[in-house]
MARBA-3410 file (N, C-alpha, C, O; in Angstrom, 1 decimal):
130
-24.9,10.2,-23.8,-23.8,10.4,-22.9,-23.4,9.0,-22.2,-24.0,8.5,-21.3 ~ -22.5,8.6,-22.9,-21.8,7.2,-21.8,-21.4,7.6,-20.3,-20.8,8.7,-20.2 ~ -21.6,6.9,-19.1,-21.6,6.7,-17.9,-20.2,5.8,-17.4,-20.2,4.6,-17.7 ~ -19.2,6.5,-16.7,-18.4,5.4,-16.5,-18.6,4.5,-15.7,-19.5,4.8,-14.9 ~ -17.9,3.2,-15.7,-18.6,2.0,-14.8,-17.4,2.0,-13.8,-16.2,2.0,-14.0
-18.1,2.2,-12.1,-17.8,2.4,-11.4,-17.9,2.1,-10.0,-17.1,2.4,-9.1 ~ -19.0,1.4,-9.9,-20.1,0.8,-9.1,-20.0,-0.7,-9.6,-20.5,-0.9,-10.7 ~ -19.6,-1.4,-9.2,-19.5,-3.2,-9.4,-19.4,-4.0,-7.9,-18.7,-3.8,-7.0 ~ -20.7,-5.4,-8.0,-20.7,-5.9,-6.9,-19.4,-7.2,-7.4,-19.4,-7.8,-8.5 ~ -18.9,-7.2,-6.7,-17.6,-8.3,-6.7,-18.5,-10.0,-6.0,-18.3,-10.1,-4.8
-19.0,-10.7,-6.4,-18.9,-12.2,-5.9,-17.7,-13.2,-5.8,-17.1,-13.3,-6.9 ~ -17.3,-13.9,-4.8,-16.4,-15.1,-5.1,-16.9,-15.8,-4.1,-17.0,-15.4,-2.9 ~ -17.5,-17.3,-4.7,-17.6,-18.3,-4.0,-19.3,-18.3,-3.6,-19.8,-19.0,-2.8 ~ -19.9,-17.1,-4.6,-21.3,-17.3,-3.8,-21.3,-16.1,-2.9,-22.4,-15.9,-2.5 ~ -20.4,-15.3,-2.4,-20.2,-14.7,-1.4,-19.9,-12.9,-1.7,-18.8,-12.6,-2.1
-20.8,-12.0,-1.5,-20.7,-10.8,-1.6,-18.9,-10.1,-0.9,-18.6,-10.2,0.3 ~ -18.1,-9.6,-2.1,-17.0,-9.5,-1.1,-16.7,-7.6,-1.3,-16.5,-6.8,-2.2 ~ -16.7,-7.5,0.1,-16.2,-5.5,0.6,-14.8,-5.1,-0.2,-13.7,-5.4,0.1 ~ -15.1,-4.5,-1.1,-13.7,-3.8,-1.5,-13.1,-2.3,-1.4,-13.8,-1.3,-1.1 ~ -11.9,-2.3,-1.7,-11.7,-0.5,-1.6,-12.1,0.1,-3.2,-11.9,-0.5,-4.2
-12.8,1.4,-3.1,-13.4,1.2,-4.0,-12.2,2.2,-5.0,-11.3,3.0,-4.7 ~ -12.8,1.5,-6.3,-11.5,2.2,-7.4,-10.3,0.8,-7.7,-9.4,1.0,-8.4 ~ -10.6,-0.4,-6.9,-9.0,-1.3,-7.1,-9.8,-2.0,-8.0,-9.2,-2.5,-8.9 ~ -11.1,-2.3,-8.0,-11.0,-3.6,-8.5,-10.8,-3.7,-10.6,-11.6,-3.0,-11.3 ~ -10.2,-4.3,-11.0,-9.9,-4.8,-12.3,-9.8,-6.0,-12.7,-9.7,-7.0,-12.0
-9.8,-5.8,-14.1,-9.7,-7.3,-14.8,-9.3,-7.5,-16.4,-9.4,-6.5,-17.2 ~ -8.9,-8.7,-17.0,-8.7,-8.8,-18.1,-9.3,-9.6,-18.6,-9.3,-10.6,-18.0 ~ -10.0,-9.5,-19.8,-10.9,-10.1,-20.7,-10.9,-11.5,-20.6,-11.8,-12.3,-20.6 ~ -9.1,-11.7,-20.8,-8.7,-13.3,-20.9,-8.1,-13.4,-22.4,-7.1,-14.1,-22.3 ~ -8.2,-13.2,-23.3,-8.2,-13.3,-24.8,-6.6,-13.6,-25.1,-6.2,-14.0,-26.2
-6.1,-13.4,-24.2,-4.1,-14.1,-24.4,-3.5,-12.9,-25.0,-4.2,-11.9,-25.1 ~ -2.3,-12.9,-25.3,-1.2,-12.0,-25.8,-1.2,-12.9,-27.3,-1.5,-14.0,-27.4 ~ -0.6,-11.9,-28.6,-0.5,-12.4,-29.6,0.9,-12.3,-30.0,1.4,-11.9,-28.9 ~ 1.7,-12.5,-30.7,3.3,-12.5,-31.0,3.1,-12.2,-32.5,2.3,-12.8,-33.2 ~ 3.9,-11.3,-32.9,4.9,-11.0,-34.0,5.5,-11.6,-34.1,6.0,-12.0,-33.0
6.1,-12.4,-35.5,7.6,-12.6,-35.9,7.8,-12.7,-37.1,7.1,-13.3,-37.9 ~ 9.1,-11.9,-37.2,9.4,-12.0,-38.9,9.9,-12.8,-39.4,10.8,-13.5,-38.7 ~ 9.6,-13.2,-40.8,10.4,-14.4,-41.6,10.9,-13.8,-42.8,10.2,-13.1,-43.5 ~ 12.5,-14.2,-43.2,13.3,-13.9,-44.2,11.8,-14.6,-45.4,11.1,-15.6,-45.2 ~ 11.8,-14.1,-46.2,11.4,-14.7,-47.5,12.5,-14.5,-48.7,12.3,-14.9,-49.9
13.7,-13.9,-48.2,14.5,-14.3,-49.0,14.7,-12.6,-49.8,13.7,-12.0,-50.0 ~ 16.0,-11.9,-50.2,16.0,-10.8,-51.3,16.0,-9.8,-50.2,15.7,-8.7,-50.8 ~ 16.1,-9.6,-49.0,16.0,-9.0,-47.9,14.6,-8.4,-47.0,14.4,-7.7,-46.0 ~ 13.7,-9.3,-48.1,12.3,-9.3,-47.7,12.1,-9.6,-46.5,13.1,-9.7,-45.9 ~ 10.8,-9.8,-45.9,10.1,-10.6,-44.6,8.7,-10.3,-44.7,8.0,-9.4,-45.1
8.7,-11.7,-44.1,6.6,-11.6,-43.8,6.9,-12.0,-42.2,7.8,-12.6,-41.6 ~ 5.3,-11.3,-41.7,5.0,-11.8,-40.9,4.2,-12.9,-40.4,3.2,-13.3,-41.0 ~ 4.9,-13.5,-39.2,4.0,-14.6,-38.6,3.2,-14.0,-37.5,3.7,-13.4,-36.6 ~ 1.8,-14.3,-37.7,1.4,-13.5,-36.3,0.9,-15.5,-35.7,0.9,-16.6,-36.3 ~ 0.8,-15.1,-34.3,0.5,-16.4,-33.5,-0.2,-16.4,-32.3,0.3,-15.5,-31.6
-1.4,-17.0,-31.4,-1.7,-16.6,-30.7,-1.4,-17.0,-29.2,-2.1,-18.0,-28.9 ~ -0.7,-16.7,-28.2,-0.2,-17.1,-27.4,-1.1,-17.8,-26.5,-1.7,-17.2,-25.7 ~ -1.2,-19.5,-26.6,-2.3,-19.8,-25.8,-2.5,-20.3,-24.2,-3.4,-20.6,-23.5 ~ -0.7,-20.0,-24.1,-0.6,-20.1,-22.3,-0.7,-18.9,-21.9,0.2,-18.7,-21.2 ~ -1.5,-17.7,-22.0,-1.7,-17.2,-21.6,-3.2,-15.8,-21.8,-3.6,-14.6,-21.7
-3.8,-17.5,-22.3,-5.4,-17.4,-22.5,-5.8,-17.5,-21.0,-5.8,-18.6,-20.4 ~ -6.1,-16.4,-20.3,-6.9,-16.9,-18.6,-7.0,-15.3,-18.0,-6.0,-14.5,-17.8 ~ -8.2,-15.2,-17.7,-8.2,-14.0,-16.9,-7.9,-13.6,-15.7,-8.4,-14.3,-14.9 ~ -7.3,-12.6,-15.3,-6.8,-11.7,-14.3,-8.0,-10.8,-13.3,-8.8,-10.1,-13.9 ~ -8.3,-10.8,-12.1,-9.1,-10.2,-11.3,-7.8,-9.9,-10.1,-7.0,-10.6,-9.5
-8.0,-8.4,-10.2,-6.9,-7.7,-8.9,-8.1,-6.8,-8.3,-9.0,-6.3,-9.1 ~ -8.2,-6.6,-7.2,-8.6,-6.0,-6.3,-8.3,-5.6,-4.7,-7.6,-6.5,-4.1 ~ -8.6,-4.7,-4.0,-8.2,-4.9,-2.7,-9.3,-5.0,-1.9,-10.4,-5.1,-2.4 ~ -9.2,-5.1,-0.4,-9.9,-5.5,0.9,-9.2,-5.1,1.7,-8.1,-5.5,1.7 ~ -9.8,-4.4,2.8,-9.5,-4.0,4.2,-9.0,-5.3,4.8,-9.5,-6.4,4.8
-7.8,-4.9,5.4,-7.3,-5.8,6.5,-7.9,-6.3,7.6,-8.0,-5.8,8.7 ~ -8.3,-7.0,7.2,-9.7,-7.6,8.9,-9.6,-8.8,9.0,-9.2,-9.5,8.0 ~ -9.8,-9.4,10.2,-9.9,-10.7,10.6,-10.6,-11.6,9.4,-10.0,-12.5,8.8 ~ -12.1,-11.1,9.0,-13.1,-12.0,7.9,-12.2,-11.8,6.8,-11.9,-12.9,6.2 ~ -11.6,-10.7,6.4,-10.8,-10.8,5.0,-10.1,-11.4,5.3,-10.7,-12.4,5.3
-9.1,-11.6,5.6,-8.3,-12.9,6.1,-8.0,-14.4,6.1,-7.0,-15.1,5.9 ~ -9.3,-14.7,6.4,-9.9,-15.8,7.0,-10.5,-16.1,4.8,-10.1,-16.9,3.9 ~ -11.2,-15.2,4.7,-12.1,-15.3,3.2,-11.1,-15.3,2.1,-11.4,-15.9,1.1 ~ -9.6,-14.8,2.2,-8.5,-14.9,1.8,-7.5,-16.2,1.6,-6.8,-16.7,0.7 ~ -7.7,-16.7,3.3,-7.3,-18.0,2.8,-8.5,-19.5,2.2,-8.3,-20.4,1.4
-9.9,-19.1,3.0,-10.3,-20.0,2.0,-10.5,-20.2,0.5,-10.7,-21.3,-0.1 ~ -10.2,-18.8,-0.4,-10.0,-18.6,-1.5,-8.9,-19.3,-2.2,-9.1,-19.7,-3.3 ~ -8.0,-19.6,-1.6,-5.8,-20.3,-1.4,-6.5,-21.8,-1.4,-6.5,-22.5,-2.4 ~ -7.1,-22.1,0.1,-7.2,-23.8,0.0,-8.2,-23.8,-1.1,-8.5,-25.0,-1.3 ~ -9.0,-23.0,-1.9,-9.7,-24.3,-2.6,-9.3,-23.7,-4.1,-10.0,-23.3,-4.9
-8.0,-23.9,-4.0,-7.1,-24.2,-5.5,-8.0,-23.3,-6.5,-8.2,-22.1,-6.3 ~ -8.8,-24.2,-7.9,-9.0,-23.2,-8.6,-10.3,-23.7,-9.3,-10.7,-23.9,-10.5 ~ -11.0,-23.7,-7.7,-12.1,-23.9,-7.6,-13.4,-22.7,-7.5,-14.6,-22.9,-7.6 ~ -12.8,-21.6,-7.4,-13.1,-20.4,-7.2,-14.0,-19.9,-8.4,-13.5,-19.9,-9.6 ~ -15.5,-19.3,-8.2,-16.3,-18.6,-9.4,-16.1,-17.1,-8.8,-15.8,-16.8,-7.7
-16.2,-16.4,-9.7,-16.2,-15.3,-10.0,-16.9,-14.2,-10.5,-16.7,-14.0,-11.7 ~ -18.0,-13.2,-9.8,-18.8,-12.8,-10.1,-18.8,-11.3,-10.6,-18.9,-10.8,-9.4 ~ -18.7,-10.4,-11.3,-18.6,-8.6,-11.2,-20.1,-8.8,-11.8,-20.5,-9.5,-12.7 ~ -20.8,-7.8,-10.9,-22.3,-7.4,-11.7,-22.4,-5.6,-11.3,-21.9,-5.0,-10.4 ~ -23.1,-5.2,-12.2,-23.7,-4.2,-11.7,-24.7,-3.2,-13.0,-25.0,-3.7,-14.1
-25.1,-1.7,-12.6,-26.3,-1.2,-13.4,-25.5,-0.1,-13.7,-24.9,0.5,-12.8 ~ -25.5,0.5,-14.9,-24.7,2.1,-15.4,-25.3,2.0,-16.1,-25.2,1.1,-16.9 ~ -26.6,3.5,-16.0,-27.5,4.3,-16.9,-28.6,3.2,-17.4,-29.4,3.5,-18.3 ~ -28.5,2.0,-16.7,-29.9,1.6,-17.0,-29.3,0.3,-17.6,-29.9,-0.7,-17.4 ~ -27.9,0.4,-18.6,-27.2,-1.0,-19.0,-26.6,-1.5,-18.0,-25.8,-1.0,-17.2
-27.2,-3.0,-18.2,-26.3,-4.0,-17.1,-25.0,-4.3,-17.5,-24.8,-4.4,-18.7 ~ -24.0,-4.6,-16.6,-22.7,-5.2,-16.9,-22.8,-6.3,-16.1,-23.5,-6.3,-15.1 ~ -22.1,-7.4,-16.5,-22.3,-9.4,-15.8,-20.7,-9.3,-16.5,-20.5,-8.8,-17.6 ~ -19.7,-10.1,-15.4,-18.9,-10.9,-16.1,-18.3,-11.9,-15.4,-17.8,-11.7,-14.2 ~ -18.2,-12.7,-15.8,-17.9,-14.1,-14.5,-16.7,-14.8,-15.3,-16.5,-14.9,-16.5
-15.9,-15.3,-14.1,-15.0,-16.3,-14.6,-15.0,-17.6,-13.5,-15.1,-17.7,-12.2 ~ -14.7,-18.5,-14.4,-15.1,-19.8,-13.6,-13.6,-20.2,-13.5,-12.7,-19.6,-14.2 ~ -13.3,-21.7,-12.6,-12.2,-22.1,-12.2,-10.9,-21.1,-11.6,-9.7,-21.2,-12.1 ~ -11.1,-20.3,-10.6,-10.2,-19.3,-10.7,-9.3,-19.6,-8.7,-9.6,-20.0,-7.6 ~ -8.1,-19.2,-9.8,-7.5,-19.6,-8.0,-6.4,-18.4,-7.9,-5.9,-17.6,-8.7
-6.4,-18.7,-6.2,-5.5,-16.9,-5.7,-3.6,-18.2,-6.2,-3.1,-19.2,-5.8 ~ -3.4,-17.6,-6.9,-1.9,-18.1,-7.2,-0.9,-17.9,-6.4,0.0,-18.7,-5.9 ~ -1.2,-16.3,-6.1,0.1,-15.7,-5.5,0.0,-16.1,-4.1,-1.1,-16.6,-3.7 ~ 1.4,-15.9,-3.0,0.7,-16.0,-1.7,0.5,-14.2,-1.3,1.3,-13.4,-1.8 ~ -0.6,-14.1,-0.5,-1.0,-12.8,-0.8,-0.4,-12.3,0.9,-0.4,-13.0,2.0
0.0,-11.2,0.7,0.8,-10.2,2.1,-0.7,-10.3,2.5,-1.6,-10.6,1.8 ~ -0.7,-9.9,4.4,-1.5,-9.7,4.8,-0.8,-8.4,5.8,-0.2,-8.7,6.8 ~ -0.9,-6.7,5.5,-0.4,-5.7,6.1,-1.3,-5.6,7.1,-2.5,-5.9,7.1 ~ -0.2,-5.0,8.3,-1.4,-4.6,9.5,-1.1,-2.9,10.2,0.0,-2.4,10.6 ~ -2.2,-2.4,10.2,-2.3,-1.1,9.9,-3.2,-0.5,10.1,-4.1,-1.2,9.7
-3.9,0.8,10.6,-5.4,1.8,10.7,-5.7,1.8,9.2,-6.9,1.5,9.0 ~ -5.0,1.9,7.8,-5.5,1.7,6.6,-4.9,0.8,5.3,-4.6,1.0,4.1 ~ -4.8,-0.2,6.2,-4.3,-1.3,5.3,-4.8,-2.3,4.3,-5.9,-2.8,4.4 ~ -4.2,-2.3,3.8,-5.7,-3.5,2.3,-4.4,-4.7,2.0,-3.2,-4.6,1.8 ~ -5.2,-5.7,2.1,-4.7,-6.8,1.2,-4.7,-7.0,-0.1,-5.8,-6.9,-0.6
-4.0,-7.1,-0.7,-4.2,-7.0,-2.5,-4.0,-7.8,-3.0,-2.8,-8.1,-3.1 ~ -5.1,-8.9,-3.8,-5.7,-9.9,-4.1,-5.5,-9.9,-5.5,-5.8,-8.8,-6.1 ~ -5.0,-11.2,-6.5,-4.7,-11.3,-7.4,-5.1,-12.8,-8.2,-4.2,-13.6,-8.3 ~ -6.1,-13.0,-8.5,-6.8,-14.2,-9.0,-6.5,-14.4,-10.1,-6.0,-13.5,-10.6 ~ -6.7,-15.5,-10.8,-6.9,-15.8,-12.4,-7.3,-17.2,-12.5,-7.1,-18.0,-11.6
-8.4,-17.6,-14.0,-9.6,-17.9,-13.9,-9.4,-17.9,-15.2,-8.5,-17.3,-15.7 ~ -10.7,-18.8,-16.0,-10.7,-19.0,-17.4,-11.1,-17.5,-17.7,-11.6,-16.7,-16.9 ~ -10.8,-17.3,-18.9,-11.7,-16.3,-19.6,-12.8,-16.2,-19.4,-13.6,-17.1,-19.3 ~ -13.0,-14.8,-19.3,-14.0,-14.0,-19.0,-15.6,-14.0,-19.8,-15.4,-13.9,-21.0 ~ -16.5,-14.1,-19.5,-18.0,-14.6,-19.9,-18.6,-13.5,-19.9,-19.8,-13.4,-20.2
END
């Protein structure tokens, strides 16, 4: 019986980070590929497949409670560009899950809502996923 994975400790920077639980995700990194057809002539076509390499880099979205330390851990994430490591670890049914992305920077500028249940929603990207 497979176990869904559900339970993941989040690292950035060395640093254990509090999330809401259920936001956090990610993409492999592996890029988008493209179709395109080519006349070969007689009404034929072949395809070209190709691999899109600007957009080889992984994606980490997650959220965090609105708090002064998130905040604060939000913008040192911003000043240090795309300097940022990236840690997901955790244990389901006994198999480990590890996946890390190195070089990773908050791109977007990120809203900071204020509110009794507000989350900041954090959006990183980082080389492909290890």
């Amino acid at each position: 019986m497979a176990i869904q994975l559900s339970d993941v400790t989040l690292e950035i920077a060395e640093e254990t980070v509090g999330i809401i639980p259920n936001s956090l995700s990610y993409t492999e990194g592996l890029g988008e590929q493209k179709l395109r057809a080519v006349s070969i002539g007689g009404g034929a076509t072949e395809q070209v497949y190709a691999n899109d390499l600007e957009s080889n880099f992984s994606v980490v979205k997650f959220e965090m409670p609105t708090t002064i330390e998130n905040v604060k851990l939000a913008r040192k994430w911003k000043s240090s560009g795309n300097a940022n490591f990236i840690s997901m670890s955790g244990t389901v049914g006994g198999a480990d899950f590890t996946k890390t992305i190195a070089s990773a920077a908050l791109t977007a500028d990120y809203e900071v809502p204020i509110g009794t249940e507000a989350n900041i929603s954090i959006e990183m990207m980082g080389k492909t996923a290890s």
